[in-house]
C-alpha positions as CSV (number, residue, x, y, z in Angstrom):
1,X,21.0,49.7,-3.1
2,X,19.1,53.3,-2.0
3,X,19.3,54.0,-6.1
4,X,17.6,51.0,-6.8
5,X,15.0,51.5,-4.2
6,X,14.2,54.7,-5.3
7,X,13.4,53.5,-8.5
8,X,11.6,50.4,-7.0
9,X,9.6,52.8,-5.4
10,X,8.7,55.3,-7.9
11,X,7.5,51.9,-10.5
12,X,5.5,50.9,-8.1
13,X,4.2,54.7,-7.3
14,X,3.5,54.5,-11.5
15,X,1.6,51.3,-11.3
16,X,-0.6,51.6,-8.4
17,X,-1.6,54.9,-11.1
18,X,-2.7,52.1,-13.2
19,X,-0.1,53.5,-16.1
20,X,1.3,51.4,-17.1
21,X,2.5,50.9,-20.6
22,X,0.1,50.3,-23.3
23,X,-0.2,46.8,-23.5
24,X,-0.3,47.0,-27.8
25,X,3.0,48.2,-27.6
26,X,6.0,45.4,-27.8
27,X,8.5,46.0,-24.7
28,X,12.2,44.9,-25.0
29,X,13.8,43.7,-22.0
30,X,18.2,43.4,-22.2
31,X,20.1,41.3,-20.7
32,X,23.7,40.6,-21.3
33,X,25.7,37.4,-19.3
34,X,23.9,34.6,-17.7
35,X,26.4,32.6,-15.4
36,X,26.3,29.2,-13.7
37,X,24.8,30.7,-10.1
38,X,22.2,33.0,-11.9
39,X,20.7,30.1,-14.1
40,X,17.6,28.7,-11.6
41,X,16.8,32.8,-11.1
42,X,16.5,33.2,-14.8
43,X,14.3,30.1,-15.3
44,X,12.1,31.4,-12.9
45,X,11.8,34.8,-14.5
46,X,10.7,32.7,-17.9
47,X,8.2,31.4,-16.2
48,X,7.0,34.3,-14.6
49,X,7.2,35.7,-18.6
50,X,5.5,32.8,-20.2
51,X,2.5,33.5,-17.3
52,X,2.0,37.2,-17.7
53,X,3.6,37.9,-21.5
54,X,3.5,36.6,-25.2
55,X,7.4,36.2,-25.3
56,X,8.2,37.0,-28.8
57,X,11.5,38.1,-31.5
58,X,12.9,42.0,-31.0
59,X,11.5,41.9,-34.7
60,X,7.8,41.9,-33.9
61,X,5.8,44.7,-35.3
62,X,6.1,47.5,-32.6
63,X,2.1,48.0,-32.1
64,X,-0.4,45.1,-32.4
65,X,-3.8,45.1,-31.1
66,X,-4.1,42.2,-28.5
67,X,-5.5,41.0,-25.3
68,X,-1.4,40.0,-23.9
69,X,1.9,41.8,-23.5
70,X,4.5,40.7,-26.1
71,X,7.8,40.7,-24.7
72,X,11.1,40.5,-26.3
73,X,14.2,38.9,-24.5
74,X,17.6,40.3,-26.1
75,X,21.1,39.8,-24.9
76,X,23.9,42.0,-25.6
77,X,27.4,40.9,-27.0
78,X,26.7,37.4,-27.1
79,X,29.0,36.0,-24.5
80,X,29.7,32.5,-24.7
81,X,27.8,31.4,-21.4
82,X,24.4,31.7,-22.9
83,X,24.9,28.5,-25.1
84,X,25.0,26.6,-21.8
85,X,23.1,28.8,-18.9
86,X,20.3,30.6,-21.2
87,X,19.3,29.6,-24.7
88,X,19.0,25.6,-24.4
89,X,16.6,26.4,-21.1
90,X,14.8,29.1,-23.4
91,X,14.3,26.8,-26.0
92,X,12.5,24.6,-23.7
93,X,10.6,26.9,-22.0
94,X,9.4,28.1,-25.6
95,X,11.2,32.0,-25.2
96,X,12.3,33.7,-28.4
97,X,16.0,35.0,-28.0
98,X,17.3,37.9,-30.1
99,X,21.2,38.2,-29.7
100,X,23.5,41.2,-30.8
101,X,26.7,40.6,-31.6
102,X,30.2,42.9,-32.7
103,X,30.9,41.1,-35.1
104,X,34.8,41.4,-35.0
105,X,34.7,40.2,-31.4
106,X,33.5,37.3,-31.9
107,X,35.6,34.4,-29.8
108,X,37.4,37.4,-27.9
109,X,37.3,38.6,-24.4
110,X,35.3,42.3,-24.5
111,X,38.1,44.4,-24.8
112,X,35.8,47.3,-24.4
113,X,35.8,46.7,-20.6
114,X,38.5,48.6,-19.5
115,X,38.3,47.4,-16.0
116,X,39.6,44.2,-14.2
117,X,37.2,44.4,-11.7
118,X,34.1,43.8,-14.3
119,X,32.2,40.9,-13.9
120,X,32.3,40.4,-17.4
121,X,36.2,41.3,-17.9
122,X,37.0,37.6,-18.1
123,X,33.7,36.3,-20.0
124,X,34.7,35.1,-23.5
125,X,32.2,35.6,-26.3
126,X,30.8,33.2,-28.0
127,X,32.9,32.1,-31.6
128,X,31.9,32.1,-35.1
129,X,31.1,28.5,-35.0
130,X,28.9,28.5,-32.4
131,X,27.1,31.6,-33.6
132,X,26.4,29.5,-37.1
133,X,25.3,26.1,-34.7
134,X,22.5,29.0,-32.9
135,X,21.4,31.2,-35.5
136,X,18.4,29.2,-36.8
137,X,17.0,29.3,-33.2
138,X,18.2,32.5,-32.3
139,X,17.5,36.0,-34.5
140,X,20.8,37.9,-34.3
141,X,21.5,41.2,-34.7
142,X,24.2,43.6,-35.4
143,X,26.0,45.2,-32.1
144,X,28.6,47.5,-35.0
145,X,31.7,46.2,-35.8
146,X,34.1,47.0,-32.8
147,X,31.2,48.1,-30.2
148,X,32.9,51.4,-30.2
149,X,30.7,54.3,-29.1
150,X,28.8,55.5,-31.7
151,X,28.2,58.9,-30.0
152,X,31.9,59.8,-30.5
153,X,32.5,62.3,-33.0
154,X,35.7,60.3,-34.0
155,X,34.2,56.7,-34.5
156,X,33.6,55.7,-38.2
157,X,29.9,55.2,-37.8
158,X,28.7,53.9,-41.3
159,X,32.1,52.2,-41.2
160,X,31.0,50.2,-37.8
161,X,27.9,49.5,-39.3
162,X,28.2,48.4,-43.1
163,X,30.9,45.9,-42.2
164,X,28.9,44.6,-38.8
165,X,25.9,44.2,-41.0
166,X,27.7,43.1,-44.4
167,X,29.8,39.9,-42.7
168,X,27.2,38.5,-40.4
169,X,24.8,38.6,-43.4
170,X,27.4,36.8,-45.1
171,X,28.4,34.6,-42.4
172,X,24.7,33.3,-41.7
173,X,23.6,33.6,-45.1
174,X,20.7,36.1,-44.2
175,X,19.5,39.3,-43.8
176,X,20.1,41.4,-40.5
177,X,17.9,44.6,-40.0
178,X,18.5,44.6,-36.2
179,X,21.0,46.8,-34.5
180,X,21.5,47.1,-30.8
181,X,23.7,50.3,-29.8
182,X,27.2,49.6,-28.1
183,X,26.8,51.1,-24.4
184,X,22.9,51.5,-25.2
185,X,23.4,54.9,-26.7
186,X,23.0,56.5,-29.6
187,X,22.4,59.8,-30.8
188,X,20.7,61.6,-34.5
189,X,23.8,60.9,-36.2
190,X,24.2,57.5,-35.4
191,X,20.7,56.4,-36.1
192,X,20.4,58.4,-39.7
193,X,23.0,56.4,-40.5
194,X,21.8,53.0,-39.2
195,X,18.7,53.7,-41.1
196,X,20.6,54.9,-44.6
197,X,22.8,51.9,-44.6
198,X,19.7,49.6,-44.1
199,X,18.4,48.6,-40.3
200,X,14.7,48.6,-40.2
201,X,14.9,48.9,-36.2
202,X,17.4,50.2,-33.4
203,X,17.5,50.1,-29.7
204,X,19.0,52.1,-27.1
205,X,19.8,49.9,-23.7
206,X,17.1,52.2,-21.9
207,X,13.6,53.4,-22.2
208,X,13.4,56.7,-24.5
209,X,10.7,59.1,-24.6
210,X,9.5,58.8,-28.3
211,X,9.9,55.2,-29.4
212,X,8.6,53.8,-33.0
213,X,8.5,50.9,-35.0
214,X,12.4,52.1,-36.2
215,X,14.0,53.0,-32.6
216,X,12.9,51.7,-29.1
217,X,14.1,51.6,-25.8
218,X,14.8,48.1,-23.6
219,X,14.5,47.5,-19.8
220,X,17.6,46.3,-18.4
221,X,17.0,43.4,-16.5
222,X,19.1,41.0,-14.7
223,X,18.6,37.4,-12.9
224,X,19.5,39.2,-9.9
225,X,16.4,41.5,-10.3
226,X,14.2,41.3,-7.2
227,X,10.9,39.3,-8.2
228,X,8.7,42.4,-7.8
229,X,11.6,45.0,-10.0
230,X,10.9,42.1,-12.7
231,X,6.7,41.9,-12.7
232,X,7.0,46.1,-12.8
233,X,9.4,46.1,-15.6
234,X,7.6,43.5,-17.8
235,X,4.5,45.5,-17.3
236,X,6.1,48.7,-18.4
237,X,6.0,50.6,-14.5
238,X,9.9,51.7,-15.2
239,X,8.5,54.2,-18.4
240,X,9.0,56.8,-16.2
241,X,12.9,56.6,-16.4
242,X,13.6,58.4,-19.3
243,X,11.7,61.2,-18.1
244,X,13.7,61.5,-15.1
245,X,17.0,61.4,-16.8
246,X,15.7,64.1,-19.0
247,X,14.7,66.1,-16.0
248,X,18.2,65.5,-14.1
249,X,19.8,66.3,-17.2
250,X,18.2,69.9,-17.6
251,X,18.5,70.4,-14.0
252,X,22.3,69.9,-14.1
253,X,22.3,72.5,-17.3
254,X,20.4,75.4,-15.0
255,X,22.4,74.9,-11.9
256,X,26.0,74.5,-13.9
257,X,24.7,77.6,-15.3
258,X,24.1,79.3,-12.2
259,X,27.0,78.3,-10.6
């Protein structure tokens, strides 16, 4: 609660110094489940995007000179709960979904959560034949193979990738050039070789420093978000993060040195 305070406080700090986020630029919000008790939240928060944004697919060109915000709703792993609590309410309300999916985990619980207690432990993800009854409403994109870390010196990268990409394209008979990365990391490595083996664009789970029209940050957002957390993220007021992790991060470096 203090942690999300602090940064409650410093977004609004960054608004009220009118910077927000150019407005050209396309922002990314991430979500991931949407359960039964968090459903009238989330229509709300359409509503509030379909006032104050162009909602729009995470394949929109990056810049675009115009007089709204786009915004891009993406959910990661694809858990089976959005076929009932999200995507028939975003349909109606007109809100373009992009999905990522690992693609071998499809009608499995995320065996990636190693513990019980996660409120996602038990949340089965959605099977291939529900992903083929979405996909013309839905863009999907690839979330690698396994959703192994892809930072991890000892995870097959191209190996997570090629196969991710290569059997949704062939399970959905189209191309995918979207790739969200497991955990919302990624380092050089893994996103030389997303681009070699044929993404167009990648996303981290976070804002970065230095986005482009090939790799971009997301604002993780949640139902739960207070009503004010979610105006300041869709208006960009939470740019400053990446900056501060940067700045913790060097700040660890010089005292671990020190000490």
């Amino acid at each position: 609660m203090i942690n999300r305070l602090l940064k409650l406080s410093i977004a609004l700090f960054y608004a009220i110094g009118k910077t927000f986020r150019n407005k050209e630029k396309l922002l990314v919000l991430c979500y991931h489940e949407i359960a039964k008790d968090q459903q009238s939240r989330f229509v709300k928060q359409l509503e509030i995007l379909n006032r104050a944004t162009k909602p729009v697919f995470a394949d929109a060109p990056y810049c675009e000179k115009s007089s709204y915000r786009r915004v891009a709703v993406t959910f990661d792993d694809g858990f089976e709960n959005l076929l009932e609590n999200a995507f028939p309410i975003m349909k109606e309300k007109n809100v373009p979904a992009t999905l990522f999916i690992p693609t071998a985990c499809l009608g499995k619980y995320p065996a990636w959560l190693e513990k019980t207690t996660h409120e996602n432990k038990y949340e089965r993800l959605m099977s291939l034949e529900q992903l083929q009854r979405i996909f013309e409403n839905v863009l999907i994109g690839s979330h690698s193979l396994t959703h192994a870390d892809l930072t991890n010196s000892n995870v097959n990268v191209e190996h997570e990738l090629v196969e991710s990409k290569k059997q949704l394209e062939k399970l959905l008979n189209k191309e995918i050039s979207l790739l969200a990365f497991p955990y919302g990391r990624s380092d050089e490595r893994a996103r030389n070789i997303a681009k070699k083996v044929g993404f167009k664009r990648v996303f981290n789970a976070d804002p970065i420093v230095e986005e482009s029209d090939f790799f971009m940050g997301r604002i993780s957002v949640s139902p739960d978000d207070w009503q004010i957390e979610f105006y300041l993220k869709i208006y960009g007021a939470y740019a400053w993060l990446p900056k501060a992790i940067l700045l913790k991060k060097k700040l660890k470096e010089i005292l671990n040195a020190k000490f």
